[in-house]
N, CA, C and O atoms as a Tinker XYZ file with bonds, in Angstrom:
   300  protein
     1  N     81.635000  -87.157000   70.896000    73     2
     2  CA    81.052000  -87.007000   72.210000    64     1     3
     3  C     81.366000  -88.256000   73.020000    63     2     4     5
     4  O     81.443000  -89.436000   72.676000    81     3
     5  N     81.518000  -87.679000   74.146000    73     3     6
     6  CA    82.365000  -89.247000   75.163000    64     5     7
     7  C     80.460000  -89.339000   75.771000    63     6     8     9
     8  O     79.614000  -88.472000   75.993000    81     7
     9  N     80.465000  -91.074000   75.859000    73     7    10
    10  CA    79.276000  -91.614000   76.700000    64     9    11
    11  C     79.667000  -91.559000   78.247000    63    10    12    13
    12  O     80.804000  -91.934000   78.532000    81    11
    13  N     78.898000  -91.162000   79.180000    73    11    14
    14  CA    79.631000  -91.442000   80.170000    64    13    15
    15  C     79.509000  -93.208000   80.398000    63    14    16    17
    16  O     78.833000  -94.089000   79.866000    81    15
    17  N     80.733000  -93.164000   81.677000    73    15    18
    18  CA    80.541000  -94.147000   81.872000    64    17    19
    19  C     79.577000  -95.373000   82.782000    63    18    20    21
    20  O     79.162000  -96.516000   82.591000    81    19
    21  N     79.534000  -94.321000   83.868000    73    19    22
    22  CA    79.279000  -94.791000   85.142000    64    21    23
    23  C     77.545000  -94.564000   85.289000    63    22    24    25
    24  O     77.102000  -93.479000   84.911000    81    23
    25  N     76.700000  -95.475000   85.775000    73    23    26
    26  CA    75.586000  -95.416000   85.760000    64    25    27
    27  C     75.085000  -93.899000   86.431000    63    26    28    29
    28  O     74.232000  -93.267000   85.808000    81    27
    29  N     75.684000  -93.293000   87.821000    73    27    30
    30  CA    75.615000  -91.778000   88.046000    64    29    31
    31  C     75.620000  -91.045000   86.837000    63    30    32    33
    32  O     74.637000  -90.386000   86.498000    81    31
    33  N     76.850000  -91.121000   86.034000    73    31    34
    34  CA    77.043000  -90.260000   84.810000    64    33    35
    35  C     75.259000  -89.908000   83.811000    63    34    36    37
    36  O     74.491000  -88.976000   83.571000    81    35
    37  N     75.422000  -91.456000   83.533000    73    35    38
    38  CA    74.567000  -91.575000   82.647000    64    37    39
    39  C     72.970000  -90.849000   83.439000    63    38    40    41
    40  O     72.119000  -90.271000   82.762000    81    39
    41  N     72.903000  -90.977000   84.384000    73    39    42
    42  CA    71.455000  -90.424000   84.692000    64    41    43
    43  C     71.544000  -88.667000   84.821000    63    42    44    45
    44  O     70.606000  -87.877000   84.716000    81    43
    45  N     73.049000  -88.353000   85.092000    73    43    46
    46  CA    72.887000  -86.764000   85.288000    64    45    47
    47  C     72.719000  -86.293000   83.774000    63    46    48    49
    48  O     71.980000  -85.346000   83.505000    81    47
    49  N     73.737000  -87.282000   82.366000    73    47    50
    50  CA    73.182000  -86.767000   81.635000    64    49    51
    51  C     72.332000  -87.038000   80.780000    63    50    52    53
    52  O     72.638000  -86.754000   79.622000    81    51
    53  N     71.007000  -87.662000   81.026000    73    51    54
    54  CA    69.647000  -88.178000   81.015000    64    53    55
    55  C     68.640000  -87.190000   81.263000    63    54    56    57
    56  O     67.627000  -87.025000   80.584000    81    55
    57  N     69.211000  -86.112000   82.963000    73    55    58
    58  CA    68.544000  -85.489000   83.158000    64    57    59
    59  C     69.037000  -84.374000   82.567000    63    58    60    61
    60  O     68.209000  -83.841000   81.827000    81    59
    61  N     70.481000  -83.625000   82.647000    73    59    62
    62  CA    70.891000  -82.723000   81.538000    64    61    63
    63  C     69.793000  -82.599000   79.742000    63    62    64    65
    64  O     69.107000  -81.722000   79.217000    81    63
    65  N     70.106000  -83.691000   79.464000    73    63    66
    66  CA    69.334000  -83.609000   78.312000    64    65    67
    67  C     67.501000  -83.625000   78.363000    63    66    68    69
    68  O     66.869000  -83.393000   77.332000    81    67
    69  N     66.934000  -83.867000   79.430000    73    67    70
    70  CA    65.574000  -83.126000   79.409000    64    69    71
    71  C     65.547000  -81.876000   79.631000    63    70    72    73
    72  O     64.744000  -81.157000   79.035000    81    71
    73  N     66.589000  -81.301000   80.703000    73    71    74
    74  CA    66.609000  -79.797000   80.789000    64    73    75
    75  C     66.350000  -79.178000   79.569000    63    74    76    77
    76  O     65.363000  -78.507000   79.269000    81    75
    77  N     67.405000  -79.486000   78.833000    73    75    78
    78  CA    67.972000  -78.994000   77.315000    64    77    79
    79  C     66.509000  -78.967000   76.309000    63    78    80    81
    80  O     65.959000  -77.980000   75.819000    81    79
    81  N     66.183000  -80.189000   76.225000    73    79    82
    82  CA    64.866000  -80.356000   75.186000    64    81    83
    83  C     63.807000  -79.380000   75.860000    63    82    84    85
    84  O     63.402000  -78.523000   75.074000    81    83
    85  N     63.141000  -79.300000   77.438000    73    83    86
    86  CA    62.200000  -78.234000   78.104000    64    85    87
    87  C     62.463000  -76.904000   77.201000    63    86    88    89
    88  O     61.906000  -76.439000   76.206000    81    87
    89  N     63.713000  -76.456000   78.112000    73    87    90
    90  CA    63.733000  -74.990000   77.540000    64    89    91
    91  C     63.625000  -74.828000   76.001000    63    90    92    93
    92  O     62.964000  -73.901000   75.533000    81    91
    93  N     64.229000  -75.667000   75.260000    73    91    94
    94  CA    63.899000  -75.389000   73.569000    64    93    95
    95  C     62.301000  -76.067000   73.014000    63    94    96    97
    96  O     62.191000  -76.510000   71.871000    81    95
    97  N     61.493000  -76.063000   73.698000    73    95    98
    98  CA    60.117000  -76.289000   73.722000    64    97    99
    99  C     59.626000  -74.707000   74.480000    63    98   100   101
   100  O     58.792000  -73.862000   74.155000    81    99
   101  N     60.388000  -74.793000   75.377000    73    99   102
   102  CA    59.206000  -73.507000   76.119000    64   101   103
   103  C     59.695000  -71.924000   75.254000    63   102   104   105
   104  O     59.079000  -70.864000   75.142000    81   103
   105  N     61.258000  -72.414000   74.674000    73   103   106
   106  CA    61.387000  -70.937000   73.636000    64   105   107
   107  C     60.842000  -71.079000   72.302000    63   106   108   109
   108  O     60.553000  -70.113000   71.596000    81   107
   109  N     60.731000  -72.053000   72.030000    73   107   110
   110  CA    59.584000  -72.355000   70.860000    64   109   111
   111  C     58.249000  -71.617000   71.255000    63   110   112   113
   112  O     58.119000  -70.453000   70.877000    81   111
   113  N     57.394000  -72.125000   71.882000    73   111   114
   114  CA    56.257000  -71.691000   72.314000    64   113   115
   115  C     56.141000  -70.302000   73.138000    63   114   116   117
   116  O     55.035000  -69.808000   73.353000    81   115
   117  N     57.413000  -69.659000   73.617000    73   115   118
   118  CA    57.258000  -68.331000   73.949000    64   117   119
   119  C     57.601000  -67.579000   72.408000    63   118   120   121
   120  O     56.916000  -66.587000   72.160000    81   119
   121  N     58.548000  -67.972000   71.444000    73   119   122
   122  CA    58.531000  -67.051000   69.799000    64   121   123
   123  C     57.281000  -66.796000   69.347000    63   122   124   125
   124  O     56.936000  -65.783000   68.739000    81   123
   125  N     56.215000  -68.246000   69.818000    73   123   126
   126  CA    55.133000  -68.469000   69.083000    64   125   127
   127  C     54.307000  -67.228000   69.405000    63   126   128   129
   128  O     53.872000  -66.395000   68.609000    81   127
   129  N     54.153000  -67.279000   70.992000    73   127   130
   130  CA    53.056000  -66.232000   71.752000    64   129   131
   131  C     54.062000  -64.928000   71.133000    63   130   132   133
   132  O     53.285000  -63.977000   71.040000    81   131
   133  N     54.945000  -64.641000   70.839000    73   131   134
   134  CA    54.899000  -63.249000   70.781000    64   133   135
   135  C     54.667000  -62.809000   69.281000    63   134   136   137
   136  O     54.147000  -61.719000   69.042000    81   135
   137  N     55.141000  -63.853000   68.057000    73   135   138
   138  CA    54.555000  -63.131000   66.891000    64   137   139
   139  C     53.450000  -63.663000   66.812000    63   138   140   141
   140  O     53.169000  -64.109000   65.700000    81   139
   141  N     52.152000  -63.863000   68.207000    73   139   142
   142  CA    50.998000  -63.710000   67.465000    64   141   143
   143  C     50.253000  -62.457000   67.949000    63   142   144   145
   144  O     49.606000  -61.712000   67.213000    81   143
   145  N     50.458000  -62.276000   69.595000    73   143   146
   146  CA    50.140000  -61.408000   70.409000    64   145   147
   147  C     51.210000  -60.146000   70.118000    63   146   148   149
   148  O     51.035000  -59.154000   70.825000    81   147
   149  N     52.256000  -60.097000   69.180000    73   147   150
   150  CA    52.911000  -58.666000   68.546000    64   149   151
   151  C     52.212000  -57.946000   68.054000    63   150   152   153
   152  O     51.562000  -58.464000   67.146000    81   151
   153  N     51.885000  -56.215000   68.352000    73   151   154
   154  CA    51.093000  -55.229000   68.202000    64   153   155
   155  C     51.364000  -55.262000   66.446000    63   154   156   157
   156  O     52.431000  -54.697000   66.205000    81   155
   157  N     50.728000  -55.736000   65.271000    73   155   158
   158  CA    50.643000  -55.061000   64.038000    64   157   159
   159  C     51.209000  -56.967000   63.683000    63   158   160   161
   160  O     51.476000  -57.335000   62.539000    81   159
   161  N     51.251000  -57.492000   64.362000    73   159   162
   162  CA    51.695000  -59.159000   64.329000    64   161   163
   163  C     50.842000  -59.888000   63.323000    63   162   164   165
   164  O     50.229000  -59.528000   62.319000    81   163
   165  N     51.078000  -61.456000   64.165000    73   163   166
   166  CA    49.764000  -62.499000   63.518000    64   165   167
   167  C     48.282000  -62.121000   63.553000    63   166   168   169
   168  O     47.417000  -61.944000   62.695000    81   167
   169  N     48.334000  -62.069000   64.853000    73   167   170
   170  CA    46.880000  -61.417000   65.628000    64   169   171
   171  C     46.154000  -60.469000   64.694000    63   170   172   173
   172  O     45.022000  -60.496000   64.211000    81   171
   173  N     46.831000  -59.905000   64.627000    73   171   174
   174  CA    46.010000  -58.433000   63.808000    64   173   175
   175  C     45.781000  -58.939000   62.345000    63   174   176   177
   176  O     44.786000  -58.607000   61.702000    81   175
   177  N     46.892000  -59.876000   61.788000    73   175   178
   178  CA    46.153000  -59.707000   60.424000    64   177   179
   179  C     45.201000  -61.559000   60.501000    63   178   180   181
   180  O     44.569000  -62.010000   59.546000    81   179
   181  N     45.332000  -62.113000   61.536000    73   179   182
   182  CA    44.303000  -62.849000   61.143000    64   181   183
   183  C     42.847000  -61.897000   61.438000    63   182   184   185
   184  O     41.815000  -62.269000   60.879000    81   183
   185  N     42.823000  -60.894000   62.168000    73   183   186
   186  CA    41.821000  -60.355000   62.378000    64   185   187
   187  C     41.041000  -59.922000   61.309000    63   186   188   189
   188  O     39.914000  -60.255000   60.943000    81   187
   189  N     41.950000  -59.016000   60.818000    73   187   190
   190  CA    41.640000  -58.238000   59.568000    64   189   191
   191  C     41.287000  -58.887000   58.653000    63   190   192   193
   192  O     40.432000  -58.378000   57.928000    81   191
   193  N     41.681000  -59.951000   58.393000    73   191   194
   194  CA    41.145000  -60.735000   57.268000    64   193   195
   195  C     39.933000  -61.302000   57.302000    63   194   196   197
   196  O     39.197000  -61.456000   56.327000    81   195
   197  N     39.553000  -61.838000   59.208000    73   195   198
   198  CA    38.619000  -62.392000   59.557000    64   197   199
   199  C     37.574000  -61.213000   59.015000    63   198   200   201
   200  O     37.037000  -61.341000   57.914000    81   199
   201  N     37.389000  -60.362000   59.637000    73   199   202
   202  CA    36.275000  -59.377000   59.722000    64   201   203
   203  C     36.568000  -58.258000   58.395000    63   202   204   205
   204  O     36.125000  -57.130000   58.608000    81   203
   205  N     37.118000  -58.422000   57.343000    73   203   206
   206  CA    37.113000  -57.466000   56.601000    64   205   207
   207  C     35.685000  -58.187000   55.566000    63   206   208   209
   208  O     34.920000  -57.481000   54.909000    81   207
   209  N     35.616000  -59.558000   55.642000    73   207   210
   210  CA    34.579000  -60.027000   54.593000    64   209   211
   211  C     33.482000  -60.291000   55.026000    63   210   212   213
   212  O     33.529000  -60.894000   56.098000    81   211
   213  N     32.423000  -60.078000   54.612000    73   211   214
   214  CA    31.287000  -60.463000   55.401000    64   213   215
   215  C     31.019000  -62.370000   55.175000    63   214   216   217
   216  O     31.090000  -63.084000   54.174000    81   215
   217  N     30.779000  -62.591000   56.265000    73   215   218
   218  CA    30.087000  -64.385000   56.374000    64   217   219
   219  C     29.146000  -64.566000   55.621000    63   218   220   221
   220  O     28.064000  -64.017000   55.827000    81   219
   221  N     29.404000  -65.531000   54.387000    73   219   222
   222  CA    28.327000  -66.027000   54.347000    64   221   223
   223  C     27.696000  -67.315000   55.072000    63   222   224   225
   224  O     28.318000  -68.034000   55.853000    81   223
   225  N     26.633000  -67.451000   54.764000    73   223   226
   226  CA    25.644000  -68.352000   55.660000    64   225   227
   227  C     26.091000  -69.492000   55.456000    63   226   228   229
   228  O     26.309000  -69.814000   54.288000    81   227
   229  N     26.373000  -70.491000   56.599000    73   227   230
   230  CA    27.045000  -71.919000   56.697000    64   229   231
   231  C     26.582000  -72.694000   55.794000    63   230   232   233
   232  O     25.359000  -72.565000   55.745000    81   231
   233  N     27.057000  -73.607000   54.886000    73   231   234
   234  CA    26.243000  -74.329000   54.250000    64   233   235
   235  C     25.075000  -75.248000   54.799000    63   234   236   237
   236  O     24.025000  -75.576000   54.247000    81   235
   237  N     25.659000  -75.617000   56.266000    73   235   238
   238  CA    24.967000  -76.705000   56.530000    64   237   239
   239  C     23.677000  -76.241000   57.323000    63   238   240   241
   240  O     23.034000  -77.080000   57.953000    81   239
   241  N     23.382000  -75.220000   57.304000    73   239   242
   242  CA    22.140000  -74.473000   57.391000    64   241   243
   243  C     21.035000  -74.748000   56.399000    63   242   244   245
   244  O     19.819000  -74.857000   56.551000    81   243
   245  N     21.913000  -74.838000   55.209000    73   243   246
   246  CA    20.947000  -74.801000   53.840000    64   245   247
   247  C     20.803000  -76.386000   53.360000    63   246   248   249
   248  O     21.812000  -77.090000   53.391000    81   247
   249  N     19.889000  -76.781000   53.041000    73   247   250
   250  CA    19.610000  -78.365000   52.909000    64   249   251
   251  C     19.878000  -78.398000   51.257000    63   250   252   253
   252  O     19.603000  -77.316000   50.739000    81   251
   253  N     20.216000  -79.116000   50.598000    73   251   254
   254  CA    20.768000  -79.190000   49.319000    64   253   255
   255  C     19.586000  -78.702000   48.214000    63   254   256   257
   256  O     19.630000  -78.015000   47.193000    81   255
   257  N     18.734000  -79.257000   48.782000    73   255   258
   258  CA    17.242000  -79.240000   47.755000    64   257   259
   259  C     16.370000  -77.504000   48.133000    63   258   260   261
   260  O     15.352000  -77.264000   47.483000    81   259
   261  N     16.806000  -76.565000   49.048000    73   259   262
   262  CA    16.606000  -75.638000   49.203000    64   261   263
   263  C     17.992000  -74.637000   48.368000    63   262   264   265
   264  O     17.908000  -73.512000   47.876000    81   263
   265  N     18.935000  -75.357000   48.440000    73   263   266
   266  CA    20.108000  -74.155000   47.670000    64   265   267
   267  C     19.809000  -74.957000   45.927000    63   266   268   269
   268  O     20.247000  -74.435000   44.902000    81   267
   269  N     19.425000  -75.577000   45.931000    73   267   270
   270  CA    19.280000  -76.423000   44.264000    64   269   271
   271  C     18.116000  -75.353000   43.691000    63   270   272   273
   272  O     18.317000  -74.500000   42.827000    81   271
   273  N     16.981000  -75.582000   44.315000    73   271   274
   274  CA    16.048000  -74.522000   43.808000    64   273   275
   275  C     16.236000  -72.932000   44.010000    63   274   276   277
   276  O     15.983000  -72.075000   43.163000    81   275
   277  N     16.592000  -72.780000   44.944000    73   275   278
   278  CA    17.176000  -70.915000   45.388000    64   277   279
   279  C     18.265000  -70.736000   43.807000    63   278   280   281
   280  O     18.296000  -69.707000   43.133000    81   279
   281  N     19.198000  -72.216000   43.454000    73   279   282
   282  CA    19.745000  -71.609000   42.129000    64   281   283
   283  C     19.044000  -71.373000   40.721000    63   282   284   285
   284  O     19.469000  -70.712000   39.774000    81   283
   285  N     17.426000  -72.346000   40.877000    73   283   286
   286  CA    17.183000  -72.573000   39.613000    64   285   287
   287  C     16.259000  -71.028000   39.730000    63   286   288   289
   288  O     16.033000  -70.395000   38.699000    81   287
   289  N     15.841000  -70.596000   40.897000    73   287   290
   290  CA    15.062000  -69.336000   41.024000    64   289   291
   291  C     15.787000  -68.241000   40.156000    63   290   292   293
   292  O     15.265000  -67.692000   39.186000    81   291
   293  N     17.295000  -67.946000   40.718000    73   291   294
   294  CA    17.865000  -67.219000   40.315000    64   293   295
   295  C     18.465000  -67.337000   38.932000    63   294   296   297
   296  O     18.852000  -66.210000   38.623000    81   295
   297  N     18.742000  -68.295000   37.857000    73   295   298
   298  CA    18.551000  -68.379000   37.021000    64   297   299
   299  C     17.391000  -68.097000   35.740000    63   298   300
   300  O     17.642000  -68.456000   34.590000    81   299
């Protein structure tokens, strides 16, 4: 690859090469949006996975010394 020479040169291709890096960022991030928002895609099976199990209750709801005894109950 030839450098240019001339300080003009060098800034057109300064700005050439941000062009270049933009668009391969914004087609990155447009592949992204479409296999997530693709009908039967990401979207759907993070869904499915989300809501196929039921939640259990956050731990940090439960204070240690209330799930310690709730185990020795159930034992």
């Amino acid at each position: 690859m030839k450098y240019p020479q001339n300080n003009k040169q060098k800034k057109w291709h300064e700005k050439a090469q941000g062009i270049v890096e933009y668009a391969l960022i914004l087609a990155f991030v447009v592949g992204i949006a479409a296999a997530i928002f693709a009908k039967g895609g990401l979207a759907e099976a993070v869904s499915d996975a989300y809501f196929r199990y039921p939640r259990p209750l956050p731990m940090h709801w439960i204070t240690r010394q209330q799930a310690t005894r709730d185990l020795l109950r159930a034992s």
